[in-house]
C-alpha positions in Angstrom: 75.4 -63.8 -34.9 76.5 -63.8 -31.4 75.5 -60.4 -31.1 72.4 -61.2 -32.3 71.8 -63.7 -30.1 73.2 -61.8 -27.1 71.0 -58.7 -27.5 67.4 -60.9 -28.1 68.0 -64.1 -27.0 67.4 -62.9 -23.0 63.9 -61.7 -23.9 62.3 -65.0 -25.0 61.2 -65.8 -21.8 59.6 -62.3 -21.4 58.1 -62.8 -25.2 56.8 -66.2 -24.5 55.2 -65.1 -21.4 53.1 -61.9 -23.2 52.1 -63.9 -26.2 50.8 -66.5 -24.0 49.2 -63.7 -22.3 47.7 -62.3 -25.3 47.0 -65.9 -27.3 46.2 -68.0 -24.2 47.6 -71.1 -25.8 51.0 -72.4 -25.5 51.1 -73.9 -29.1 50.5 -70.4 -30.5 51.8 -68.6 -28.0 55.6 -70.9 -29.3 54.2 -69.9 -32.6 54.4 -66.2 -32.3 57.5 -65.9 -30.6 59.1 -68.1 -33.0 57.2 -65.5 -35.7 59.0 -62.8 -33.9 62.5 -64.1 -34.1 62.1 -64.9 -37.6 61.2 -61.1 -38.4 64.1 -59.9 -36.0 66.7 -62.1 -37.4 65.8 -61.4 -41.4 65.4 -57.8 -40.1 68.8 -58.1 -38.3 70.7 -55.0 -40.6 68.4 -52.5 -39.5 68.1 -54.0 -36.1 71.5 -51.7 -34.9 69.5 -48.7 -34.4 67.3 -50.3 -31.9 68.0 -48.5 -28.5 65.3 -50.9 -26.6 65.7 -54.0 -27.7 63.3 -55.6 -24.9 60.0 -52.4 -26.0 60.7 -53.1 -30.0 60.6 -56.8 -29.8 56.9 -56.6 -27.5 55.7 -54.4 -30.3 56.6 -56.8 -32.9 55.1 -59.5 -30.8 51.8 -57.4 -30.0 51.0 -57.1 -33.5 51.9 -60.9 -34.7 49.5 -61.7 -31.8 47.0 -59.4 -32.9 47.2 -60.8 -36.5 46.6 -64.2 -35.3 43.4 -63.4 -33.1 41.8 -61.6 -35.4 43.0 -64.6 -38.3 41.2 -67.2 -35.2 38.5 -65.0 -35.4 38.0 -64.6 -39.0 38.4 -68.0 -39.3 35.1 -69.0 -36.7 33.4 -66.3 -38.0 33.3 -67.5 -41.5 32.7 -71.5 -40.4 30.5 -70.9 -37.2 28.3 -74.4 -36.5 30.6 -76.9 -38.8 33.0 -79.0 -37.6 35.8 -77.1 -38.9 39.0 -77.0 -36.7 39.5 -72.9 -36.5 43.2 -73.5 -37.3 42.4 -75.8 -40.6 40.8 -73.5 -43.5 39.2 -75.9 -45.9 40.6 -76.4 -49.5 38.4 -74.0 -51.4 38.9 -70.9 -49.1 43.0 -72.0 -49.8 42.2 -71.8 -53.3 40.9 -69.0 -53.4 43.4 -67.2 -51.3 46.1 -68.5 -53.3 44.2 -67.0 -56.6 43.8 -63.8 -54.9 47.0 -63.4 -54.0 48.3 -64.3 -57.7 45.4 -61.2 -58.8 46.9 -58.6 -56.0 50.9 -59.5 -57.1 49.5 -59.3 -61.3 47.9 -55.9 -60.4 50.9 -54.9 -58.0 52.8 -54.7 -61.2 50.8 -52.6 -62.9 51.5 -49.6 -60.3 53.6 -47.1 -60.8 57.1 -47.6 -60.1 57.6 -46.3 -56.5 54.0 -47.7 -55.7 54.9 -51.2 -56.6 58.1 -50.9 -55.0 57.2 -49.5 -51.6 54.3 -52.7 -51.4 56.5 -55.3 -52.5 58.6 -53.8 -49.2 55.8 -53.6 -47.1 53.7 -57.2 -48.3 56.2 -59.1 -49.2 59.1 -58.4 -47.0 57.1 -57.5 -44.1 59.0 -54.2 -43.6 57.7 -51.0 -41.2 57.6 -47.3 -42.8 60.4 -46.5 -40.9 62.5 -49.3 -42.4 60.9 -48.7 -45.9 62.0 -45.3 -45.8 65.7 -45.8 -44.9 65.8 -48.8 -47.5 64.4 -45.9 -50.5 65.2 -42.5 -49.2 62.0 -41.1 -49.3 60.3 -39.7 -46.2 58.4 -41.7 -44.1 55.1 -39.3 -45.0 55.7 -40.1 -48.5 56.0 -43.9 -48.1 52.9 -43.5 -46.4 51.1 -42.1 -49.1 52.6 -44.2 -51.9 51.6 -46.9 -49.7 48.4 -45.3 -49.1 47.3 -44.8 -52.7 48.5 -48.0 -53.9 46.1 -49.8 -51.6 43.3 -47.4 -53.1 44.1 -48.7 -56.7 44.2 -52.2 -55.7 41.1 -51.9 -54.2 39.4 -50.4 -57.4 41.2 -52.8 -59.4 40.1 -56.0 -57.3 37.1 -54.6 -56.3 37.5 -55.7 -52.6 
């Protein structure tokens, strides 16, 4: 844990200061980074073959703040005029998420072995190609077709 903390720990500063950058709100910005930390730390095995810790790290952190925009801007885009807080969905889109999500993981199932397994890697564990691929020996290429065609047959299947 120490070495953990001694490698990333220095950086929060930086990290704060680019997703405030990015998020212009210190709330989220705090949000993010903590987002980030959370993903290096459960990621922490595979974290030894980092060679920059400070260049992986703002990666990471570009894309959770990317996420979150374009969550904010989904979010105003789908309740424009009401007086819906952007950071509050209501109930029923909630709902419906959550029955979605219980489809996609029913259908997820249904794929073919290596499918199912390289998804459950990528959606549920949050893990990159590269980290897929050392996890299940299989290129990084192929995980990105299994990946690739499982999102086809999802598609078909949910019709989204």
């Amino acid at each position: 844990m120490t070495g953990f903390r001694d490698i990333w720990m220095p950086y929060a500063e930086r990290f704060y200061r680019a997703a405030f950058y990015m998020l212009e709100s210190q709330q989220d910005a705090e949000d993010a980074v903590q987002e980030l930390y959370l993903k290096l730390w459960t990621g922490r095995s595979g974290l030894d073959e980092v060679r920059n810790p400070a260049a992986y790290g703002m990666a990471l952190l570009k894309n959770i703040c990317l996420d979150r925009i374009r969550r904010r801007e989904i979010r105003r885009h789908e309740f424009p005029d009401v007086g819906i807080p952007a950071d509050d969905p209501p109930p029923e889109s909630s709902l419906a998420a959550k029955d979605l999500l219980t489809k996609v993981l029913e259908e997820m199932d249904k794929l073919p072995d290596r499918q199912a397994e390289v998804m459950k890697l990528m959606v549920l564990d949050g893990l990159e190609y590269k980290e897929i691929s050392r996890r299940t020996g299989l290129s990084q290429v192929h995980v990105r077709v299994l990946v690739s065609t499982a999102r086809k047959t999802l598609r078909q299947k949910l019709r989204i």
